[in-house]
TILUMGU-973397 format. One record per atom (N, C-alpha, C): residue in three letters; x, y, z. Coordinates in steps of 0.05 Angstrom, whole numbers, plus 5000, padded with zeros to 4 digits. Last residue first. Layout:
<mikes>
ALAXYZ/...
</mikes>
This chain:
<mikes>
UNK248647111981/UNK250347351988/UNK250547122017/UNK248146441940/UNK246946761955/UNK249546931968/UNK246145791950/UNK248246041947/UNK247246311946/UNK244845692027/UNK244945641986/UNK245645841975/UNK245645292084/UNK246745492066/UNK245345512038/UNK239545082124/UNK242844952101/UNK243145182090/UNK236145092152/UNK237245212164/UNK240245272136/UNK232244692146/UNK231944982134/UNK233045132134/UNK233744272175/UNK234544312153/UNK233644592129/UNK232444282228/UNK234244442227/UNK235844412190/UNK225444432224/UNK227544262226/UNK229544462213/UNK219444562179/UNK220544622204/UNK222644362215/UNK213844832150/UNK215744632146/UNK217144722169/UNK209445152150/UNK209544952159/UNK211744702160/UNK210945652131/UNK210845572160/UNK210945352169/UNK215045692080/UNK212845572091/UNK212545542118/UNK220345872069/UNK218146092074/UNK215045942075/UNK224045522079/UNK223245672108/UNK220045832101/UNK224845342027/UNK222645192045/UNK222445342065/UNK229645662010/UNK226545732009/UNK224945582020/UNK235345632056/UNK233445462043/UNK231045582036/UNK239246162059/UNK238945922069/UNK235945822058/UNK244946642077/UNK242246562055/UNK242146292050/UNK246946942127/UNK247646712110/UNK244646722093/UNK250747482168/UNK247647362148/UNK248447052128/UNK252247572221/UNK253447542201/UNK250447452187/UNK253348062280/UNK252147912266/UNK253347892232/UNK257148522295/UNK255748312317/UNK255848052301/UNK258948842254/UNK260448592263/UNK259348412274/UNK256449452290/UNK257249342264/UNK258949052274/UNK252249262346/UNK254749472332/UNK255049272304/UNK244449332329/UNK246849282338/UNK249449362336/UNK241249952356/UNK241749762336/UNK244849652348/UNK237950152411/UNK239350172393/UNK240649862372/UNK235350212471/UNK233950092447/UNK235350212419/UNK237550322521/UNK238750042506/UNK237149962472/UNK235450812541/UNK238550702528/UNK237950422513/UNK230250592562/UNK230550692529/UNK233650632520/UNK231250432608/UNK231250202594/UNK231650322567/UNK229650872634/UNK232650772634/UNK233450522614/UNK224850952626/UNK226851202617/UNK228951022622/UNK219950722627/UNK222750512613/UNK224550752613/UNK216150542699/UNK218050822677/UNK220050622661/UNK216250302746/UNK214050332725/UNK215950572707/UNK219650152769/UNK219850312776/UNK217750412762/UNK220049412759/UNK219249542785/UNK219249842791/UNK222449262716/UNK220049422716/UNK219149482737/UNK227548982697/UNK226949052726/UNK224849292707/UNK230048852645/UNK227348712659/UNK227048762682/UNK233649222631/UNK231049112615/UNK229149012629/UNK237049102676/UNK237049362676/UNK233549282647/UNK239048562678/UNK237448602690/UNK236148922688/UNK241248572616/UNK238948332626/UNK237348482655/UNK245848762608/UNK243648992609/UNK241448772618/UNK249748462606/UNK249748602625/UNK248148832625/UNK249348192559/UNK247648032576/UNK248648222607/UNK244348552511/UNK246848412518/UNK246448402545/UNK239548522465/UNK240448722493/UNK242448422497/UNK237748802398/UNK239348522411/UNK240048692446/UNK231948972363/UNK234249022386/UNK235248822405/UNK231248692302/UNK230648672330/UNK233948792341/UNK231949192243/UNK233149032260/UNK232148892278/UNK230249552188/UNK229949582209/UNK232049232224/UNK231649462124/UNK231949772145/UNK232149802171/UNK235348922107/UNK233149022116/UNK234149382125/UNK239648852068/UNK238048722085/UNK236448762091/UNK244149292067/UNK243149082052/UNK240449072057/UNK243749352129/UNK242149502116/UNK241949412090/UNK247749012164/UNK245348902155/UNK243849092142/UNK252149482171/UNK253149242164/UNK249649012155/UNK249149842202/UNK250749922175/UNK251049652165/UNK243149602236/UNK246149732233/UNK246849772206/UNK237149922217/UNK239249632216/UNK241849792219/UNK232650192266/UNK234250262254/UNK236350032252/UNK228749732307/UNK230449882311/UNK232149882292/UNK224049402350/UNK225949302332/UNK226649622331/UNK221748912395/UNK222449152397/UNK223849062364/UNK216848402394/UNK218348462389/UNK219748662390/UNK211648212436/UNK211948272408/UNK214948402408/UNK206147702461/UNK208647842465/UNK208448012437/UNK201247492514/UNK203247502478/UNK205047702483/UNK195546992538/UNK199147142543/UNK200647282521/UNK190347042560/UNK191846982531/UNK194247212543/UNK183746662586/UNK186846852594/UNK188346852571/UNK176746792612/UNK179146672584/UNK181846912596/UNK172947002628/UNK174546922644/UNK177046732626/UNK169047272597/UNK168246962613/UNK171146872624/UNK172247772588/UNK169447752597/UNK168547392610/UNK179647602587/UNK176347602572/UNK174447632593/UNK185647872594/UNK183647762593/UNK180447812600/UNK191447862576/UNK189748002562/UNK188147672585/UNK198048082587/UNK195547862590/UNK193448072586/UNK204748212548/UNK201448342548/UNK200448002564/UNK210748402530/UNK208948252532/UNK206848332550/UNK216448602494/UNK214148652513/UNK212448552514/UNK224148472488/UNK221748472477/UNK218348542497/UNK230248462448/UNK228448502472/UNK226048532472/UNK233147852444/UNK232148062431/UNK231048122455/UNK239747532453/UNK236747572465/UNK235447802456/UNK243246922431/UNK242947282437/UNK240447282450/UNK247746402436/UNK245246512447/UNK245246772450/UNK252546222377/UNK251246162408/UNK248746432409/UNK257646632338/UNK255146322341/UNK254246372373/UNK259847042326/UNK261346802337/UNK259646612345/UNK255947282293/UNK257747202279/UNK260247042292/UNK250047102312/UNK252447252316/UNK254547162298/UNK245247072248/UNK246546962277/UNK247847192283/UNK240147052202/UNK242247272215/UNK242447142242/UNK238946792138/UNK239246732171/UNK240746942178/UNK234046982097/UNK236946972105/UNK236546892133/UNK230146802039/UNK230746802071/UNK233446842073/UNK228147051981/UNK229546911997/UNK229946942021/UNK221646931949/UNK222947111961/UNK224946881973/UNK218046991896/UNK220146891898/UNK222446981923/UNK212547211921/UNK213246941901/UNK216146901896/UNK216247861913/UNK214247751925/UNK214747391907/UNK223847891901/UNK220948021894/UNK217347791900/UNK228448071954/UNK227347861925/UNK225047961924/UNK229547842022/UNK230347912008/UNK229447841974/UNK228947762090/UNK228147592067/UNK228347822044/UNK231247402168/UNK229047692142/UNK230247612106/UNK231047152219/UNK230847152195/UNK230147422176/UNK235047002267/UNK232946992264/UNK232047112230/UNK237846572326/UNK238446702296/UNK234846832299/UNK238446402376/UNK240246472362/UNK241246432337/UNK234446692424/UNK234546552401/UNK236746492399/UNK229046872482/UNK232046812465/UNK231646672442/UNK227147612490/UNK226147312468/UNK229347132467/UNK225347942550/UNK227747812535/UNK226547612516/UNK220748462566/UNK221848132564/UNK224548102547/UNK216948852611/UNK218248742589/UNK219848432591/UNK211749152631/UNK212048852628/UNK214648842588/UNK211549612649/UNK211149422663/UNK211649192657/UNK212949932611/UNK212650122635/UNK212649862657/UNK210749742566/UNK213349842565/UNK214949922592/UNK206449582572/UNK207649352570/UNK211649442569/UNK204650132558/UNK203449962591/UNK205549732594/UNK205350212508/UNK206950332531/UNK206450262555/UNK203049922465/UNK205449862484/UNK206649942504/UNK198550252440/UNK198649982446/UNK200349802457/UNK199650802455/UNK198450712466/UNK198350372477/UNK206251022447/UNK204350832429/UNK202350802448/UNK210651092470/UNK208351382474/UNK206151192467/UNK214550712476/UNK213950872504/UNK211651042499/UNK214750592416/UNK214050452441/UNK212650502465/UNK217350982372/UNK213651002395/UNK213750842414/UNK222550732361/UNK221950982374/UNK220451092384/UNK221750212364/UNK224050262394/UNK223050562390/UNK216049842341/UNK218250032337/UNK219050202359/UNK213349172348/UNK213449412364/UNK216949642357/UNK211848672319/UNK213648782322/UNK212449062339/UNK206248422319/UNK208148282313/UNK211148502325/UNK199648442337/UNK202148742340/UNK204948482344/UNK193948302303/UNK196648232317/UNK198048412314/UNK188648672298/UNK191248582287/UNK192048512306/UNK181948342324/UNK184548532327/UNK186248532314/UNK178047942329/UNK177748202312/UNK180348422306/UNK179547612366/UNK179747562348/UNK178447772324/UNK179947932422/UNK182347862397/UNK182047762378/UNK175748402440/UNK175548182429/UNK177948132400/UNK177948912460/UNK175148682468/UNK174548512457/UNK183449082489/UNK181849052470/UNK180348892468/UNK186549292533/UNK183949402524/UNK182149212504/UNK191748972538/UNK189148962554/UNK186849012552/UNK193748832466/UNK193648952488/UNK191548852508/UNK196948312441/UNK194148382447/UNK194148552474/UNK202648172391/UNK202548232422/UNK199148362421/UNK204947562379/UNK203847732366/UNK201847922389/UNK206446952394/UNK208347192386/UNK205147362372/UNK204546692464/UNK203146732432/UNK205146992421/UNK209046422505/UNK207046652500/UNK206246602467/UNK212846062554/UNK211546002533/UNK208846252519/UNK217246292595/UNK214946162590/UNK214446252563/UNK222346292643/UNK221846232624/UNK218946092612/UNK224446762700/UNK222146502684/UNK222646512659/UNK227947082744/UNK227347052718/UNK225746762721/UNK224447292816/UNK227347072801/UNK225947122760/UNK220147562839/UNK223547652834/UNK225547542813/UNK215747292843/UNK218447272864/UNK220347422860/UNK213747322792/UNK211947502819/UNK213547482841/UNK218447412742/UNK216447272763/UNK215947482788/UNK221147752685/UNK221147702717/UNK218747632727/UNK221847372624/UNK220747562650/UNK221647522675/UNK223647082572/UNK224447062596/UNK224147372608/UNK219346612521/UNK220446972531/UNK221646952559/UNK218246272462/UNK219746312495/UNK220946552499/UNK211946222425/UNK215146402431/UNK215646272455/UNK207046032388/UNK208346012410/UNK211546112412/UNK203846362334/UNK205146102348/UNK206846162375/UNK203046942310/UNK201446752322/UNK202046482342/UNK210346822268/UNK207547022290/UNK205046862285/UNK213646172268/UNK211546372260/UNK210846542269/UNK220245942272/UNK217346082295/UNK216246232271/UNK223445532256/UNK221445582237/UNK218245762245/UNK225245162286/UNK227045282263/UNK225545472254/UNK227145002352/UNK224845092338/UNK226345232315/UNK226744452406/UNK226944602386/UNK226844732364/UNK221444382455/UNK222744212429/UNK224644522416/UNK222144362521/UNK221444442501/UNK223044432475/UNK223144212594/UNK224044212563/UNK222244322547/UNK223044852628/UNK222144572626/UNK222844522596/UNK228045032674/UNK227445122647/UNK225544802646/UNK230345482725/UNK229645172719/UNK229045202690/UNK232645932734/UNK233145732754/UNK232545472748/UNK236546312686/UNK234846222699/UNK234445972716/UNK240546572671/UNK239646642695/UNK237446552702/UNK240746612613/UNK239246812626/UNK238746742644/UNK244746182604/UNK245646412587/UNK243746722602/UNK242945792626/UNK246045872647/UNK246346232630/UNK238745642600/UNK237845712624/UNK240445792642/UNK240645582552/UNK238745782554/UNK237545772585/UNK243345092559/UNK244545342549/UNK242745582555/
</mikes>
């Protein structure tokens, strides 16, 4: 599915995933040094080029659609290296600290979206390499503001190549697309407190409970 849904030529397996943490491993789909889309495996939490040592650094988990392009810490990755995340769902959480609830947000006709997203290599003084990424996100539509304030920016699948051609170094054309979704896209379900452990994981996190 995720390799007819983005055009891609091969895909290696990889397990499926209920329960991505930041820090942990993502699948992002870039353009290759050929041209053709890839699918690879990156650390979610994005490390610019500059910085001298990651393990002193925040993680840059999300990246906001309105600095992006000026931000120091993304605009290289904005200019050159963007990405597609697929999924199809992803979560935000609702309730007062210690008791919080997860929601799932899908499409509301089910199957594969793609957030959009920017990714970074970062590498070390002894020759160490670290791949990461981070998220675009973006004012919630009307219909998820409940919910949260902000959103990931979903890019649809006739903007795929217009996001990921960086060959002109400039996102001025890519900015169009960094808007919220239309009302409807998506539906929310409220679904198991075990999600809020990282370490739990399977598609039984996934079960309805009651809730909005």
């Amino acid at each position: 599915a995720v390799r007819a849904y983005f055009g891609i030529d091969a895909v290696e397996p990889f397990p499926p995933r209920y329960n991505i943490a930041p820090t942990q491993p993502v699948a992002i789909v870039r353009m290759a040094a050929s041209g053709r889309r890839e699918l690879a495996l990156v650390r979610w939490g994005l490390i610019p080029s500059w910085v001298k040592d990651p393990a002193t650094f925040s993680t840059l988990i999300n990246a906001r659609a309105e600095t992006a392009v000026t931000k120091p810490s993304f605009r290289a990755a904005m200019r050159h290296r963007r990405c597609l995340v697929p999924a199809d769902a992803f979560y935000e959480w609702t309730g007062p600290a210690g008791a919080k609830q997860p929601h799932l947000v899908r499409l509301a006709k089910g199957g594969l979206f793609a957030m959009a997203g920017i990714w970074e290599h970062w590498l070390g003084p002894d020759g160490s390499e670290l791949e990461t990424m981070a998220i675009l996100t973006t004012n919630a539509s009307r219909s998820l503001a409940w919910l949260h304030d902000r959103m990931p920016v979903i890019v649809p699948p006739e903007a795929f190549e217009l996001w990921l051609n960086c060959r002109s170094g400039t996102a001025r054309d890519a900015e169009a697309l960094l808007v919220p979704a239309r009302d409807g896209l998506l539906e929310t379900v409220a679904v198991s407190p075990k999600l809020n452990n990282p370490r739990n994981e399977g598609p039984e996190l996934q079960q309805p409970v009651g809730g909005r």
